[in-house]
C-alpha positions as CSV (number, residue, x, y, z in Angstrom):
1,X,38.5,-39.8,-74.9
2,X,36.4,-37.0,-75.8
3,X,33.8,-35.9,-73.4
4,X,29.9,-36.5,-73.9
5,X,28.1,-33.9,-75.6
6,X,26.1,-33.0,-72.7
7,X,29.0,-33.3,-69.8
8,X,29.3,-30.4,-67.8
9,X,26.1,-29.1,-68.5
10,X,23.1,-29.0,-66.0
11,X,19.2,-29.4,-67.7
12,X,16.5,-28.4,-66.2
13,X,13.4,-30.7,-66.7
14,X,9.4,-29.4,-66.1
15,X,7.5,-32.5,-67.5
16,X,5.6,-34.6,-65.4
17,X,4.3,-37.4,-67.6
18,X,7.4,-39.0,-69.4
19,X,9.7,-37.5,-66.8
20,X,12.5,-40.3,-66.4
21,X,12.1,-40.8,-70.2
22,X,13.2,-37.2,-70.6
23,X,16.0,-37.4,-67.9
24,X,17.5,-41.2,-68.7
25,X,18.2,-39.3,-72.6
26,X,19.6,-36.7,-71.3
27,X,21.7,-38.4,-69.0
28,X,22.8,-40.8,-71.4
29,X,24.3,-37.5,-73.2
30,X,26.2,-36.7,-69.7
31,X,23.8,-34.0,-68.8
32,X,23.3,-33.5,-65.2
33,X,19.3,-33.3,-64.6
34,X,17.6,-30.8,-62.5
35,X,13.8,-32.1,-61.7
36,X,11.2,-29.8,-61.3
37,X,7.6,-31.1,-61.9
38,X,5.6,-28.2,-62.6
39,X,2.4,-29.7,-63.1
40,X,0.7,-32.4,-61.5
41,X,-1.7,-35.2,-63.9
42,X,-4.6,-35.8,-62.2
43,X,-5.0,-39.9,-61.6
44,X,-7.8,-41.1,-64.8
45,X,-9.9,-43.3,-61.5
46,X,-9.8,-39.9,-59.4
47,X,-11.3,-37.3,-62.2
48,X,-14.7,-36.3,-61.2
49,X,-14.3,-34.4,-64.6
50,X,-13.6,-37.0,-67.1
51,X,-16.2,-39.1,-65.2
52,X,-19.1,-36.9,-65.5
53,X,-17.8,-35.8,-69.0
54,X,-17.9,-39.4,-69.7
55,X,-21.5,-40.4,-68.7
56,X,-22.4,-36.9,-71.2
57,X,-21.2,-38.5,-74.1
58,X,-23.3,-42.4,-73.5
59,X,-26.2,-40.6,-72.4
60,X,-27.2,-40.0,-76.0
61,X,-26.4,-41.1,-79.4
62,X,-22.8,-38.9,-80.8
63,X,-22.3,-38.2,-84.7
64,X,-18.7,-37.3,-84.3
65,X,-16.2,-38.3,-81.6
66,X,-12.8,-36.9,-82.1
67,X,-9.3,-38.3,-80.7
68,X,-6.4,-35.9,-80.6
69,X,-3.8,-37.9,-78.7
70,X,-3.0,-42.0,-78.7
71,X,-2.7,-42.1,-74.7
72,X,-5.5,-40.4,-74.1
73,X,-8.1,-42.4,-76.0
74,X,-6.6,-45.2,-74.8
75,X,-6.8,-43.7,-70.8
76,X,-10.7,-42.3,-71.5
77,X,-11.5,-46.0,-72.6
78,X,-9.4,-47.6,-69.6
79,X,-11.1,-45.2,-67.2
80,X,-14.8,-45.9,-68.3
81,X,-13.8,-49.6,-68.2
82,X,-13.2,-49.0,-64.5
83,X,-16.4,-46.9,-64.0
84,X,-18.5,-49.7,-65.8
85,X,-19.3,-47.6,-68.8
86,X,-17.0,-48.9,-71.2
87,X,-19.2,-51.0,-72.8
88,X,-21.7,-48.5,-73.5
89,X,-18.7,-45.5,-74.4
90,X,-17.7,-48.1,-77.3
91,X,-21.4,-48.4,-78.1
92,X,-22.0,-44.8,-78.3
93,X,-18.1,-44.5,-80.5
94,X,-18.9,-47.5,-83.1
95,X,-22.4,-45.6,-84.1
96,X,-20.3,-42.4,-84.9
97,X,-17.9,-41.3,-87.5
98,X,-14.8,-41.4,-85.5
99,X,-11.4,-39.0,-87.0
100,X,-8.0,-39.3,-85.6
101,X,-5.8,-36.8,-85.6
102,X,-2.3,-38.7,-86.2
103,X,-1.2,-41.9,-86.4
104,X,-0.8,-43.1,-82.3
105,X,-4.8,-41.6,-82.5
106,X,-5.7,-43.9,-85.2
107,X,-3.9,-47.2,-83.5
108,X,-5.4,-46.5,-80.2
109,X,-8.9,-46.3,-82.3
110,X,-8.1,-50.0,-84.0
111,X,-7.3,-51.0,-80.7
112,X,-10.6,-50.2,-78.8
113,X,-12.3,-52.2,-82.0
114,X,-12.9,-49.0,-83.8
115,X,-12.7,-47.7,-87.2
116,X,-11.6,-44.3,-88.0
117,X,-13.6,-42.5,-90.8
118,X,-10.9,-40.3,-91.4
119,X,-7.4,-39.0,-90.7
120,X,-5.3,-35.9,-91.5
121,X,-1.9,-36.3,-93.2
122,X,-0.3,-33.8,-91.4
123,X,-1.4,-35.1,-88.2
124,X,-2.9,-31.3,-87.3
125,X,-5.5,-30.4,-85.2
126,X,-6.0,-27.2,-87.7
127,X,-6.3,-29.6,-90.2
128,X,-8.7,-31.9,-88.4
129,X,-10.8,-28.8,-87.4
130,X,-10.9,-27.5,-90.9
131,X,-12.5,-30.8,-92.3
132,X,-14.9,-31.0,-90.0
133,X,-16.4,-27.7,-90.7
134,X,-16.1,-28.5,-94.5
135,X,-17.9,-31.7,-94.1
136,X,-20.8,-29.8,-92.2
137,X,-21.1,-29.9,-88.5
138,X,-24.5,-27.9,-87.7
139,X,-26.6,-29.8,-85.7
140,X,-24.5,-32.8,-85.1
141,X,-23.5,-34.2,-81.6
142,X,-19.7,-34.0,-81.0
143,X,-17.3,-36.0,-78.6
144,X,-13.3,-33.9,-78.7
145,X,-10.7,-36.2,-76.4
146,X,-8.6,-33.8,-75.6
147,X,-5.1,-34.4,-74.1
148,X,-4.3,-32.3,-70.6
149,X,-5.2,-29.1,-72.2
150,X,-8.7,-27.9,-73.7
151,X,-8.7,-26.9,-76.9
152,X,-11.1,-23.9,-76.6
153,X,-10.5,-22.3,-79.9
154,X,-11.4,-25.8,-81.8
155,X,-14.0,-26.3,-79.2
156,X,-15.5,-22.6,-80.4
157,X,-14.9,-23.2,-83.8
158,X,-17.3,-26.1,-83.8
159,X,-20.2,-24.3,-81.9
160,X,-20.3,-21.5,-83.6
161,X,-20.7,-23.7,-86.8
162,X,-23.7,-24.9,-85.2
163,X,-22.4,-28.5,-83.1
164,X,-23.3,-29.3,-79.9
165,X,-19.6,-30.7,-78.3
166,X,-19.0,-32.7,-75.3
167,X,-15.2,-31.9,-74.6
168,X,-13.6,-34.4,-72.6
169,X,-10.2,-33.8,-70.8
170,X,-7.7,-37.0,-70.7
171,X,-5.1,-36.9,-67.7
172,X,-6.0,-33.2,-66.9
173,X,-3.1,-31.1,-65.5
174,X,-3.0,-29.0,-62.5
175,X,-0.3,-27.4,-60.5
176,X,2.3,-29.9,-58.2
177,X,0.8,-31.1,-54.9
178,X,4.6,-30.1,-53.5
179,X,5.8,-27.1,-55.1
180,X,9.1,-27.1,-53.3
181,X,11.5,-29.0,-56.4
182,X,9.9,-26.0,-58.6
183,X,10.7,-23.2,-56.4
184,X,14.4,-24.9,-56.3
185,X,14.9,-25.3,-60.4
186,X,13.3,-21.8,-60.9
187,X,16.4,-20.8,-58.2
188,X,18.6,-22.2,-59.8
189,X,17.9,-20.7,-63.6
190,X,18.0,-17.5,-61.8
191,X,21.7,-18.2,-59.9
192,X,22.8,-19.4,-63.7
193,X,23.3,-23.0,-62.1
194,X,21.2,-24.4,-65.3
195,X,22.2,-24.3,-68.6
196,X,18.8,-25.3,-70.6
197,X,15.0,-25.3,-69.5
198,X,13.0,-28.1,-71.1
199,X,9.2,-28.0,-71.6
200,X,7.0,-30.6,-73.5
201,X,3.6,-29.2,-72.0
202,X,2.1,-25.6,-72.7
203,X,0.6,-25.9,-69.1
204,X,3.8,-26.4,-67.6
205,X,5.3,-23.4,-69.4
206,X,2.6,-21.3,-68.2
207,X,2.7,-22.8,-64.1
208,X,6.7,-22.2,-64.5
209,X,5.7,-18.4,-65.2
210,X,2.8,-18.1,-63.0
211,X,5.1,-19.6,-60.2
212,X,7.5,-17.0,-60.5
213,X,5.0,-14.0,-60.6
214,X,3.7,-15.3,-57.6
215,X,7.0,-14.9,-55.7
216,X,8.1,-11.9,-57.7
217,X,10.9,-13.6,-59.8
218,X,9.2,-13.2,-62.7
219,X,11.0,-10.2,-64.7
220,X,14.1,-12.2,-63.3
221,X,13.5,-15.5,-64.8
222,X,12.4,-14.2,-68.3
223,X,15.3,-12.3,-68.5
224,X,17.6,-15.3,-67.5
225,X,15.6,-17.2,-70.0
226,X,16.1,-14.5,-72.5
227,X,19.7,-14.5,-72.5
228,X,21.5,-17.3,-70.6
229,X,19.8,-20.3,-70.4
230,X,18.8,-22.1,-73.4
231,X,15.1,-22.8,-73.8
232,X,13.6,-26.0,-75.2
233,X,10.1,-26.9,-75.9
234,X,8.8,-30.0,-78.0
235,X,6.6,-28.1,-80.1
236,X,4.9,-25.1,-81.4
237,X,2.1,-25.1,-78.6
238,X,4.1,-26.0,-76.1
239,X,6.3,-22.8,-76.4
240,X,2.9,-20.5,-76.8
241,X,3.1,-18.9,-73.4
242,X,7.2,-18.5,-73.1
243,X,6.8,-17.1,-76.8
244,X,4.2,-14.7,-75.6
245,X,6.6,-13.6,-72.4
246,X,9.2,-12.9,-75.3
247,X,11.3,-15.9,-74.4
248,X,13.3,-17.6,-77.4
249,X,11.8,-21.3,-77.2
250,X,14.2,-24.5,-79.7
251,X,12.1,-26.6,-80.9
252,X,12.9,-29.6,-82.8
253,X,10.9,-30.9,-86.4
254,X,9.1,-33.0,-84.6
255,X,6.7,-32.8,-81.2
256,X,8.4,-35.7,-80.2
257,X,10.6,-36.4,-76.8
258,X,13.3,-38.3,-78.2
259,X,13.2,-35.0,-81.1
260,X,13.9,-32.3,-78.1
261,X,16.2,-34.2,-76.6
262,X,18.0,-34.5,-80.1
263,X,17.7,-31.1,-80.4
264,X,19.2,-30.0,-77.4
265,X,21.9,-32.3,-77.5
266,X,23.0,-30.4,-80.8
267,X,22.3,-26.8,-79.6
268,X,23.7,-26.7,-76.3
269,X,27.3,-27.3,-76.8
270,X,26.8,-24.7,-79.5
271,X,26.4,-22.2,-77.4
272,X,29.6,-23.3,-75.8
273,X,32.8,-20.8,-76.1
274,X,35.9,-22.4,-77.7
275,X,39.2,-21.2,-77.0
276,X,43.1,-22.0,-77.6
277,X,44.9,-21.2,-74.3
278,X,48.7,-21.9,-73.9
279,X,48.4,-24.2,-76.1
280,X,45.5,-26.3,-75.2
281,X,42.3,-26.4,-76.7
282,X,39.5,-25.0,-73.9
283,X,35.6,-25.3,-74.1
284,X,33.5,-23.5,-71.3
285,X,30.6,-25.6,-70.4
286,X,28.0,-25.0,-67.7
287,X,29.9,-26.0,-64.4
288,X,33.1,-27.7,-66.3
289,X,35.9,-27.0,-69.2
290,X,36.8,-29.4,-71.6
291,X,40.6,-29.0,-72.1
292,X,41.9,-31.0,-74.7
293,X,38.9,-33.2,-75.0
294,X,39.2,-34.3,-71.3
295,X,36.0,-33.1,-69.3
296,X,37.1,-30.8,-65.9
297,X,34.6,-29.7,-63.2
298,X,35.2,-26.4,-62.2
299,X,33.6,-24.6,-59.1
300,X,30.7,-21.3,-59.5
301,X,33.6,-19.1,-58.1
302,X,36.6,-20.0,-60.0
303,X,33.5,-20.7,-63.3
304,X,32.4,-17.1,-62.9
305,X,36.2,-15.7,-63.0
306,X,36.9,-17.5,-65.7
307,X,33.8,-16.4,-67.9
308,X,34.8,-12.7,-67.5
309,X,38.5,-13.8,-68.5
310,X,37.3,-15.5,-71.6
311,X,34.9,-12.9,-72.5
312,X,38.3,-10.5,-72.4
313,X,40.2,-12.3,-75.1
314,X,43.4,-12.4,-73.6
315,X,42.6,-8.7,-72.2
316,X,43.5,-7.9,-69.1
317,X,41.0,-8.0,-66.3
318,X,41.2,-6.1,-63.0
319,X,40.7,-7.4,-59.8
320,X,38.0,-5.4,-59.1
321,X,36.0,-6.7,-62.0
322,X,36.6,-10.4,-61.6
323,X,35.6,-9.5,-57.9
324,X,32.6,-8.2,-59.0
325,X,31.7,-11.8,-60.8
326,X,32.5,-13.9,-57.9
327,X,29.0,-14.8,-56.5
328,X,29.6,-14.3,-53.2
329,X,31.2,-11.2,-53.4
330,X,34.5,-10.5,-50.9
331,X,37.4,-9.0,-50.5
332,X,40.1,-9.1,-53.1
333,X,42.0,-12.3,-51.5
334,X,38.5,-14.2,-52.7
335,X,39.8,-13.4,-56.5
336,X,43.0,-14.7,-55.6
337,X,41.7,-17.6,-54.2
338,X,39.7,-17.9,-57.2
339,X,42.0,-17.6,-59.6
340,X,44.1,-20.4,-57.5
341,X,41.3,-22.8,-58.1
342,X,40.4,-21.8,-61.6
343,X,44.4,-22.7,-62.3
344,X,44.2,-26.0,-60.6
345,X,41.4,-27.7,-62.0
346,X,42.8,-26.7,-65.8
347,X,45.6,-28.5,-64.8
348,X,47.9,-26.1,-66.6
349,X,48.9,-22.9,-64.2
350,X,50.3,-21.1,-67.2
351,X,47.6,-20.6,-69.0
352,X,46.0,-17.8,-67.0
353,X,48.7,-15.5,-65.9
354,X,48.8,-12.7,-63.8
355,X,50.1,-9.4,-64.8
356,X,51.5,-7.5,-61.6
357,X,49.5,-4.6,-60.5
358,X,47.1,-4.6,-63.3
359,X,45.2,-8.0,-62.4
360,X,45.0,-11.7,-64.8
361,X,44.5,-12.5,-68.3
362,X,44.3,-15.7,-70.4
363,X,47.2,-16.9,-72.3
364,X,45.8,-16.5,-75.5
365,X,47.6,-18.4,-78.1
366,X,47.6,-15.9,-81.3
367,X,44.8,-17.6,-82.9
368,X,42.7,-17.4,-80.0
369,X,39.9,-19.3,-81.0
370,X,39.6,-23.3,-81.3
371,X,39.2,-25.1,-84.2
């Protein structure tokens, strides 16, 4: 039985909102998940924020009202219902021309009894944006839902064509109340003990990197996520600040979870090395091998040694140097002991052999590379 695409590999996971969603996929692939909340969604009854922004936008008639995200037109309108201003929020929305940006924006719209006026086809906020300021916006009175993050260049772009906006922020994000299961998945990217960093925020991306500047891992982590680990972010905005840090951010076609975790799935075990060894055929996965289609954990120690042999070709490999991999460091006897381990769980002894006073190598069938 051939292993699951994602066995053997470890995935780190950032998101807050739609957390287990993210993890049950992955898991469901075999991935092992690493949780690490990076960002923390203030509670809708709780905002001070929304409500005040809230009782802005009934104070006085609106011309426009803008929703950006499904979930968060449908959380403003829950919210004011529990504040006692829904009745008058909907008053002040049904007497203005209401857009949508996509269609989850436009059903939560129809669900709240509205109508929208209009609605991109490329479900863009640049779009949106750019038909409002075609239309004519100077002097008009506009309401932008934003979702978690402001949109301050939209925002701008409004004012300076002469609107007066009211944004208003929909399950706003701020840094974790407990920090700790952050610190721990930014350790392990740094010890190589995960294999792909997920993102589906742009705030979480930029709390991941102000986290680490904080303690001073910073150059360390964007180099690991430079080279190593696999990035992946569910859209364009999402990977703004890692793109900005330089870091290489996989994105799938669409912004949508089930889309990243697609994506992943596919680019992961791409990265994979594939090798014919005595014989057998070998994958190296994060923390495991797949020989012969049959999924084997493998410890860091015995992992590490093995990395440098495959990275040889079939080359010899001192002691010295496969020392030098071992994580803990040692003496030499912790390469043999290594080596003894790596041997074991391949279930096949022969296939790295050690060449007397010279050090091991990997018995590299002529080929040397898996179909």
């Amino acid at each position: 039985m051939n292993a699951a695409p994602l066995a053997g590999y470890t995935v780190g996971v950032t998101a807050a909102r739609r957390a287990d969603e993210l993890t049950a996929l992955l898991e469901r692939k075999g991935a092992t998940v690493l949780h690490g909340p990076a960002i923390r969604i203030v509670p809708l009854p709780d905002d001070a924020e929304l409500l005040a922004a809230t009782r802005e936008v009934v104070e006085r008639p609106l011309d426009i009202a803008v929703a950006t995200t499904g979930i968060g037109f449908r959380g403003w309108v829950e919210a004011a219902e529990g504040w006692g201003l829904a009745a008058r929020l909907l008053t002040r929305l049904a007497g203005a021309r209401v857009m949508a940006r996509g269609p989850k924006a436009r059903g939560a719209v129809r669900a709240a009894g509205l109508v929208e006026a209009w609605s991109p086809e490329g479900e863009s906020n640049a779009e949106l944006l750019d038909h409002l300021i075609r239309s004519g916006v100077s002097g008009k009175r506009i309401a932008v839902q934003q979702h978690g993050e402001p949109l301050p260049d939209f925002v701008s772009a409004l004012e300076a064509a002469g609107a007066e906006v009211v944004p208003v922020s929909v399950y706003r994000w701020t840094g974790p109340v407990d920090t700790a299961p952050l610190d721990r998945l930014v350790d392990a990217v740094l010890a190589r003990q995960v294999d792909a960093l997920t993102f589906t925020s742009a705030p979480a991306a930029a709390n991941v990197l102000k986290v680490a500047s904080a303690s001073g891992r910073y150059k360390d982590l964007v180099g690991a996520l430079r080279s190593d680990v696999l990035v992946v972010g569910v859209g364009s905005i999402t990977a703004g600040p890692l793109v900005a840090a330089g870091v290489p951010v996989v994105q799938p076609a669409r912004a949508r979870i089930g889309a990243l975790a697609r994506e992943l799935t596919l680019a992961l075990p791409a990265r994979a090395t594939r090798l014919r060894i005595a014989g057998r055929d070998i994958e190296l996965r994060g923390q495991a091998v797949v020989v012969d289609g049959e999924l084997r954990p493998v410890a860091p120690a015995p992992m590490a040694v093995l990395r440098v042999l495959a990275a040889a070709r079939g080359r010899v490999v001192s002691r010295r140097e496969l020392l030098a991999a071992l994580p803990s460091g040692g003496e030499e006897h912790a390469v043999e002991t290594a080596i003894g381990r790596l041997r074991t769980a391949l279930g096949e002894p022969r296939m790295v052999a050690t060449v007397v006073k010279r050090g091991y190598r990997l018995a590299m069938d002529p080929a040397g590379v898996a179909v």
